[in-house]
N, C-alpha and C positions, 0 to 999 in steps of 0.2 A: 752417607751422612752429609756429605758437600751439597749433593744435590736437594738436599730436604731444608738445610740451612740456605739453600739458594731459592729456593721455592718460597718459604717462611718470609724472605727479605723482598721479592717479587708483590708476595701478596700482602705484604704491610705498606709498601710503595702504591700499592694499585689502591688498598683502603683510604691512606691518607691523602690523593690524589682525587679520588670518588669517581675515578677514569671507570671504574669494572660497570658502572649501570649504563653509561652512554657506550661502553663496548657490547655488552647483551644486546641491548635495543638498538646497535647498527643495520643488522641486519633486515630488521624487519622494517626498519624507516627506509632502507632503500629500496625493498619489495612495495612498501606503500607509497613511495615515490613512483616509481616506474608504473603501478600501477594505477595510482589516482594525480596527483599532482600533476605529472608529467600531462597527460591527458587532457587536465583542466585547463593546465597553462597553452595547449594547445589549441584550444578550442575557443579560449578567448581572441588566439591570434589568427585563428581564420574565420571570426565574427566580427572582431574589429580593429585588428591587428594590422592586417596585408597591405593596407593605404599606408603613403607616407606622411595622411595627413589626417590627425584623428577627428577631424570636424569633419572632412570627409564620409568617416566610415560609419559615423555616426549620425550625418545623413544619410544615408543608405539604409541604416537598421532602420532609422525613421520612415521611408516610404517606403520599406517592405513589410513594416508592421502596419502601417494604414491599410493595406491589402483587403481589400472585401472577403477570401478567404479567410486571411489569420482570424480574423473575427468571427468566423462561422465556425472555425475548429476550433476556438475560444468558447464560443456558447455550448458548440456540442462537450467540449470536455468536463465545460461546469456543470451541465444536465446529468451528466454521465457520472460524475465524480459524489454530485451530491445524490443523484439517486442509489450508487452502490453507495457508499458510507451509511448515509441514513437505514438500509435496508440491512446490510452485515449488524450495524448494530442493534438495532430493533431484533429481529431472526439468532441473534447473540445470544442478549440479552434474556427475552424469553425461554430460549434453548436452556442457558444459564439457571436459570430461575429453576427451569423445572426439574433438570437433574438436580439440586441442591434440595429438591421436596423429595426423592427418592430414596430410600431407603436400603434396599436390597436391587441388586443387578442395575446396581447403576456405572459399572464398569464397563456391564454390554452397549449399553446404551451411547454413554463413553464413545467408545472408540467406533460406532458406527457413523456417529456424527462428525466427528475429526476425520472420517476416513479421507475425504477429498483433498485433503493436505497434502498426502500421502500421492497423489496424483498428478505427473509432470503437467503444465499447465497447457502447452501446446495437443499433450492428447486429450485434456479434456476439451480442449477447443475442439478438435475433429468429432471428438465422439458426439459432444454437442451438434455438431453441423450434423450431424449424420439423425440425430434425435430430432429438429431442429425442420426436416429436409421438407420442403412443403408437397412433395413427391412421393417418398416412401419413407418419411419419418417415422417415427411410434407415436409423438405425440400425437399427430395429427388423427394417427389409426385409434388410440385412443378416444379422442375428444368427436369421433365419428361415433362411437357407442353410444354418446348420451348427446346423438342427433345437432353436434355443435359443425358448422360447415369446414374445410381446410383451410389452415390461416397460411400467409407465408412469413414463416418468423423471420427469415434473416433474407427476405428477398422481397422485401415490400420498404417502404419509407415513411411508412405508419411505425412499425411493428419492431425494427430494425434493431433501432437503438434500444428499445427495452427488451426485447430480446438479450442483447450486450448487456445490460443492467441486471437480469434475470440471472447469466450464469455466471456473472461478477458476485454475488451477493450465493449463490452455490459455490462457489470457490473460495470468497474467505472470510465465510460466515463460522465457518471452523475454526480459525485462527482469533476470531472475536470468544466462540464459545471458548476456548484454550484459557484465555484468559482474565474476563469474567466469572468463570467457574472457578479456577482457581483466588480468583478476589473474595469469592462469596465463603470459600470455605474457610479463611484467613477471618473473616469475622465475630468479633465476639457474639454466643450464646445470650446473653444474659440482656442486654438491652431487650432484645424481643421477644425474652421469654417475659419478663417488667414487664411491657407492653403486653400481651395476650391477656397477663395476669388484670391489667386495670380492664380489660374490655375492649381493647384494639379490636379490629380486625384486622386478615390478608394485606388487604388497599392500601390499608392508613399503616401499617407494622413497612411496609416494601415505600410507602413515597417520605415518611417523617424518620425513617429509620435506615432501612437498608440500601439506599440510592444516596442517601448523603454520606453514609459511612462510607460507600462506594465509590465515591468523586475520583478517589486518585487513580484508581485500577481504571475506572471509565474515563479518566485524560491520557493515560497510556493507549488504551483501546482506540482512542478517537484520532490520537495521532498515528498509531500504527497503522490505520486501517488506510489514513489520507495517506501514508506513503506508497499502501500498498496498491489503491485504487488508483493515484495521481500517475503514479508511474506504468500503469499496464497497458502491458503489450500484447502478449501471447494471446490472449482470450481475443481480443480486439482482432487480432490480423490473421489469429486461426478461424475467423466464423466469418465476418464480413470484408476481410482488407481495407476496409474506408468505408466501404460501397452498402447499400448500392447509392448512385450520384450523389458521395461523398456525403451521403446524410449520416456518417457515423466515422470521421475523419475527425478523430480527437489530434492536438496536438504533437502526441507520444508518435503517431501513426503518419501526421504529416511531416515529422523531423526525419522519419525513418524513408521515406517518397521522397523529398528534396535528397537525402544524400545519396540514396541508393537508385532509387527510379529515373529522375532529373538530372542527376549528378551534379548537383549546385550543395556544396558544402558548405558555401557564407550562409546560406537562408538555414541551411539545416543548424549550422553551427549557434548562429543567431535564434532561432528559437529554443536551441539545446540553453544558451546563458539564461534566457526568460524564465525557461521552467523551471532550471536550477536557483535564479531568484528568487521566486515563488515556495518551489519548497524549504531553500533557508528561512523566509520571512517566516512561513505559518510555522515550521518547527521552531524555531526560535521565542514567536508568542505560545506554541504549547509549552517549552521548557520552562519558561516565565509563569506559565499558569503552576506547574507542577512544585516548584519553587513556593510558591506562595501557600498553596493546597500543603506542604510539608512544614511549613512555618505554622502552619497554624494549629 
């Protein structure tokens, strides 16, 4: 009984204190410390940190971003970033659309299309190179049946980068269908059924109707897809490394060569702050957009 009256007085002190929520969430704020913070704060200090003289280091970020390079992994990323985006959600989109006209076995259909999710990223890189191989690929064996010549996807400087865009937009055009599928089914019935009844069509029911209903599921999509595109690796450095002569040396890929290849961690760490700038700014104008889209 002591002990239950001692327990009782423990957890009335611990109430009227409101110590018990900041004791739960200890732990995991110092696993999220060690794991992000600590990191971040590190990475400022070896981008502009290490001088003891911060005009210093801040020249120096200055003439290594002038770089003839950084500009060229600049251009290829935004090539790169807006042809996969654009493409995942078009191929989405459509995918979307048409499983929502299905009626029966659209479960099958479902999960064939998602399946690439499902797939570590690095082996669909290989399997890709292997598909891909201007030598003894299948596409190629393919595209010889209906008398088209051998192209070399991922070893020419034509072909390279859209190659890189081609199985960017296979990889998570899944995670676009995931979620516009699920948007379309969340919508009311009844506007569209209105609409058929005065005489709509298809066209006009999907651009006056089902796209604006759609806004907030498609600023989710739009920002998911810029993290997932902005940030990728695997696909990148499993098919082409950079190469060939660095005509496909996105930023993600050049951060990864300065710290790893070069061993210059200020350059790598300095373009690590840029990108993470970049991705707070435009997530920050998506969350403002979503913000708004919900007000209204």
């Amino acid at each position: 009984m002591q002990l239950k009256q001692l327990y009782k007085k423990i957890q009335e002190r611990v109430n009227k204190t409101a110590i018990l929520p900041y004791i739960l969430t200890l732990p995991l704020t110092v696993i999220l410390f060690l794991l992000l913070i600590y990191p971040l704060v590190y990475l400022f200090y070896l981008g502009l940190g290490q001088s003891n003289f911060p005009y210093v280091s801040l020249h120096q970020v200055r003439v290594f971003v002038s770089r003839p390079f950084f500009w060229q992994s600049s251009k290829i990323s935004l090539i790169y970033l807006l042809g996969s985006m654009g493409g995942t959600l078009i191929m989405g989109f459509l995918i979307a659309i048409l499983l929502n006209s299905i009626n029966k076995g659209c479960s099958i259909f479902y999960v064939i299309f998602i399946a690439p999710l499902a797939v570590a990223p690095i082996v669909a890189a290989k399997s890709w190179s292997m598909i891909l191989n201007p030598l003894y690929g299948i596409l190629n064996h393919i595209l010889g049946y209906v008398s088209i010549p051998p192209q070399e996807w991922i070893t020419s400087m034509q072909l390279a980068l859209f190659s890189l865009i081609m199985v960017t937009i296979w990889r998570w055009t899944p995670l676009a269908v995931l979620i516009l599928y699920a948007g379309l089914q969340t919508l009311p019935k009844q506007p569209e059924e209105a609409a058929a009844i005065d005489g709509a069509g298809r066209w006009q029911i999907l651009t006056y109707i089902t796209i604006p209903l759609l806004k907030p599921v498609l600023s989710i999509t739009i920002l998911l897809q810029f993290i997932t595109c902005f940030k990728e690796f695997d696909i990148v450095y499993g098919l082409t490394k950079g190469g060939p002569a660095e005509c496909t040396e996105t930023l993600v890929i050049r951060t990864f060569l300065e710290g790893y290849r070069y061993m210059n961690l200020r350059h790598a760490a300095v373009i690590g702050i840029i990108l993470l700038i970049v991705a707070l700014f435009v997530t920050n104008i998506g969350h403002k957009i979503l913000i708004c889209q919900q007000e209204r």
